[in-house]
C-alpha positions as CSV (number, residue, x, y, z in Angstrom):
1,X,43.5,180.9,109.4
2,X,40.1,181.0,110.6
3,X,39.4,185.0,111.6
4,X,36.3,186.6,113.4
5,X,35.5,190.0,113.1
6,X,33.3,192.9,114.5
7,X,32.7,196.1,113.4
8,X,33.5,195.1,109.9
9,X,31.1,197.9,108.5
10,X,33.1,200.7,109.8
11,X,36.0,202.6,107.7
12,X,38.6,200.8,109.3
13,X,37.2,197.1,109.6
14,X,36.2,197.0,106.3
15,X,39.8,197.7,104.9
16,X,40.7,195.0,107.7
17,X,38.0,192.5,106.1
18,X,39.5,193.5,102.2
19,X,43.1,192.6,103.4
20,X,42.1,189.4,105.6
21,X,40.1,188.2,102.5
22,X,43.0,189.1,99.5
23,X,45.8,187.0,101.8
24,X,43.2,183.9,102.1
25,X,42.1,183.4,105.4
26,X,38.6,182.4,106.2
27,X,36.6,185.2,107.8
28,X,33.1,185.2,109.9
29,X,31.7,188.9,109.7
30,X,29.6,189.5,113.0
31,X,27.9,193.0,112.2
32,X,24.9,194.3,113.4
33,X,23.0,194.8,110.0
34,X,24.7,192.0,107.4
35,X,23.7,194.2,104.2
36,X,26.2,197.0,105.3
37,X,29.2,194.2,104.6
38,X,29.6,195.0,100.6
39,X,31.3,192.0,99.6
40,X,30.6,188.3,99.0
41,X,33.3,185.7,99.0
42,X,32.8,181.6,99.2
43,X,35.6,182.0,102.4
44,X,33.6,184.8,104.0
45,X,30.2,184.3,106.5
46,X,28.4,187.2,107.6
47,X,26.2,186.7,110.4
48,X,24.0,189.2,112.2
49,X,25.2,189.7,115.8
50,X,25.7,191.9,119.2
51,X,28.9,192.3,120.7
52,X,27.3,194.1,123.7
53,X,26.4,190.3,124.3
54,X,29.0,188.2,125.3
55,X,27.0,185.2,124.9
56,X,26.9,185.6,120.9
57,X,30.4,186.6,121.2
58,X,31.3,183.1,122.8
59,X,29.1,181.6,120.2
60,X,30.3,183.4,116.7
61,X,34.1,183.0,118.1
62,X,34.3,179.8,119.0
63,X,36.6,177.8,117.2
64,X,38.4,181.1,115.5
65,X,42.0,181.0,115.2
66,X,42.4,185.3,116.0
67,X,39.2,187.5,116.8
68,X,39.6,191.1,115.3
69,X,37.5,193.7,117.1
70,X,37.2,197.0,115.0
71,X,34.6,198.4,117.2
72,X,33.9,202.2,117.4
73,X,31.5,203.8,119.5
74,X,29.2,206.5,118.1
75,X,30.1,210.3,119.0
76,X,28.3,210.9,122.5
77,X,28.0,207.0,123.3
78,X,32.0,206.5,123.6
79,X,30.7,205.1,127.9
80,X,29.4,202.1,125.7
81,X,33.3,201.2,124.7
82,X,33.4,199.7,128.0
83,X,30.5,197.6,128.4
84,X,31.7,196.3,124.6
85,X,35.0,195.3,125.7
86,X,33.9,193.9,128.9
87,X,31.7,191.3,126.3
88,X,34.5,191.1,124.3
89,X,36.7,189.7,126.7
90,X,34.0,187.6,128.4
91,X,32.9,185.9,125.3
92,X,36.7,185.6,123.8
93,X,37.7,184.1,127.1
94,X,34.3,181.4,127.4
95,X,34.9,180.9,123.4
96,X,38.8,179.6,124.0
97,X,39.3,181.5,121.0
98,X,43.0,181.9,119.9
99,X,43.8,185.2,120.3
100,X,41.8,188.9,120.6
101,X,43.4,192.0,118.2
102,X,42.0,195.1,119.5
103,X,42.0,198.5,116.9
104,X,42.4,200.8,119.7
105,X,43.0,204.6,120.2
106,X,46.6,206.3,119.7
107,X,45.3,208.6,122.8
108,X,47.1,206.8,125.2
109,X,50.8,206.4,123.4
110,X,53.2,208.7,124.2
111,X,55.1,211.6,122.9
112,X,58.9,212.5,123.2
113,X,58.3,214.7,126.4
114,X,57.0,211.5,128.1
115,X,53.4,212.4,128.1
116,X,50.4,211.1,126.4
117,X,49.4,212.0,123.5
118,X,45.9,213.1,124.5
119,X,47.6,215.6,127.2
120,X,49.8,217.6,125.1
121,X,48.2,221.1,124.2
122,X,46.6,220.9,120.6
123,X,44.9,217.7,120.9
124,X,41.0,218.1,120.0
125,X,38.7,218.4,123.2
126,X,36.4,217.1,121.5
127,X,38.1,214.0,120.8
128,X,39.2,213.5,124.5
129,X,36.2,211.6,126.1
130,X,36.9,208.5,123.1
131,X,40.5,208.9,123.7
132,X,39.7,208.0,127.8
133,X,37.0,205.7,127.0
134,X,40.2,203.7,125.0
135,X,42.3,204.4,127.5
136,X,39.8,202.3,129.9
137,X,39.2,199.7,127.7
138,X,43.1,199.3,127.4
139,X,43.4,198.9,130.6
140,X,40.3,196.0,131.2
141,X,42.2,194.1,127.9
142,X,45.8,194.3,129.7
143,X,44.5,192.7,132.8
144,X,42.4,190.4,131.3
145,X,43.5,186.8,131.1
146,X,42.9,186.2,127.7
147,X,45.7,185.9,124.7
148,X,45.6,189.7,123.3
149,X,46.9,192.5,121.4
150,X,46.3,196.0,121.4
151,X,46.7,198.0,117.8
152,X,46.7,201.7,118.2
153,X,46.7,204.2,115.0
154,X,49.2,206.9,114.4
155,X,47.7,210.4,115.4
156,X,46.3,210.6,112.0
157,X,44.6,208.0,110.3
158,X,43.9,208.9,106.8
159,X,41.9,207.4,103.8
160,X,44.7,207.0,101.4
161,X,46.2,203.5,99.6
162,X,48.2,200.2,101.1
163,X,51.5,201.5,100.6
164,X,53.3,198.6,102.6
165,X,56.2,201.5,103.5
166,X,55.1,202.0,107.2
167,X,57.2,201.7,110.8
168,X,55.9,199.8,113.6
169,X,56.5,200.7,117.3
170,X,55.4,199.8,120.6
171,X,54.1,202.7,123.0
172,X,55.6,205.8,121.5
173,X,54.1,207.9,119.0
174,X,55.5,207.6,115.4
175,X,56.4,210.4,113.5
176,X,58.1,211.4,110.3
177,X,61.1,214.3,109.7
178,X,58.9,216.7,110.2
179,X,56.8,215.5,113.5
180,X,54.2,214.6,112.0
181,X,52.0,211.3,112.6
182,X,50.0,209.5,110.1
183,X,49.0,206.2,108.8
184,X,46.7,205.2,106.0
185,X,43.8,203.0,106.6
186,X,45.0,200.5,104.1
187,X,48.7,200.3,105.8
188,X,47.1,199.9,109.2
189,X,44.9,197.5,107.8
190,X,48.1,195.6,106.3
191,X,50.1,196.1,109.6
192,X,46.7,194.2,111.5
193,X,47.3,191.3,109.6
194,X,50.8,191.2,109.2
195,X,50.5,190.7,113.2
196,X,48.2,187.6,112.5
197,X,50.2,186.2,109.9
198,X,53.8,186.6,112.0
199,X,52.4,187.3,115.7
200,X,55.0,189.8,117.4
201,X,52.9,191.7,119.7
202,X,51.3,188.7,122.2
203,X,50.2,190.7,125.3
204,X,50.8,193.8,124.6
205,X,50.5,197.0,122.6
206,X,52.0,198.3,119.1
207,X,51.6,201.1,117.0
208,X,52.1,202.2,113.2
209,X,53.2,205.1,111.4
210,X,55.4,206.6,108.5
């Protein structure tokens, strides 16, 4: 199918761009600066753009089968996460693009006692203000009108291999037999676009884990 993406520079969108590219789907690359995408492929375009602007968002999405947004703000700017989905949204929704994927936070799911993740004692304070500012920008995607999903890690995201061994919830935090919760980058990557190729989660949230 025909895929957008932004933020395909980062960690996690270019493991997203690898695996959209190795099952064959045709992929437009909006990034900010087009020599940070480290590939070349005759069914990928790479095209300099600003999701903070939702009229290039309407523009590069337009036509697209499934937009992927693999955004991340910068530590200290995670206020801007809002003003990108608000764009995001905008442009998806003037662009009558197919359907928005969102990588989101794991923040927000919750743990066995009922409470969110980001509230139980132990998570990293430092990590709280981009765990709210996802929080937020769940909330603008769920009442949006546009056709979404919402992809949230596993507590730990790590840099290891596509395994294809992972579970896939909705709103509860994953763990293994010992409580803990991880996924790799290339099995969250391979989840993403298992979701594209065999849509399951169409207005609403889902996570991955081991």
């Amino acid at each position: 199918m025909k895929v957008a993406i932004f933020g395909a520079t980062g960690a996690i969108g270019k493991t997203i761009l690898w695996e959209l590219m190795d099952r064959g789907h045709e992929v437009t690359a909006i990034v900010r600066d087009p020599s940070k995408v480290e590939m070349e492929h005759e069914r990928l375009r790479v095209v300099q753009g600003d999701l903070l602007n939702p009229d290039q968002v309407a523009d590069f999405t337009a036509g697209q089968e499934a937009v992927v947004s693999a955004y991340g703000p910068k530590f200290g700017a995670e206020e801007e996460m809002l003003e990108v989905t608000r764009s995001l949204i905008e442009g998806v929704r003037r662009a009558k693009a197919g359907r928005l994927v969102v990588v989101g936070g794991a923040g927000s799911l919750l743990t066995d006692s009922g409470e969110m993740l980001m509230d139980t004692p132990g998570f990293p304070e430092e990590v709280k203000p981009l765990a709210k500012a996802h929080v937020d920008a769940y909330n603008l995607i769920e009442a949006s009108d546009i056709n979404w999903t919402y992809m949230s890690p596993a507590a730990t995201i790590t840099t290891g291999r596509r395994t294809g061994l992972f579970r896939v919830g909705m709103n509860r935090v994953i763990t293994d037999d010992l409580g803990e919760s991880s996924i790799s980058v290339g099995d969250f990557a391979a989840a993403l676009v298992d979701e594209l190729d065999d849509p399951q989660f169409i207005q609403s949230r889902f996570t991955v884990g081991y």
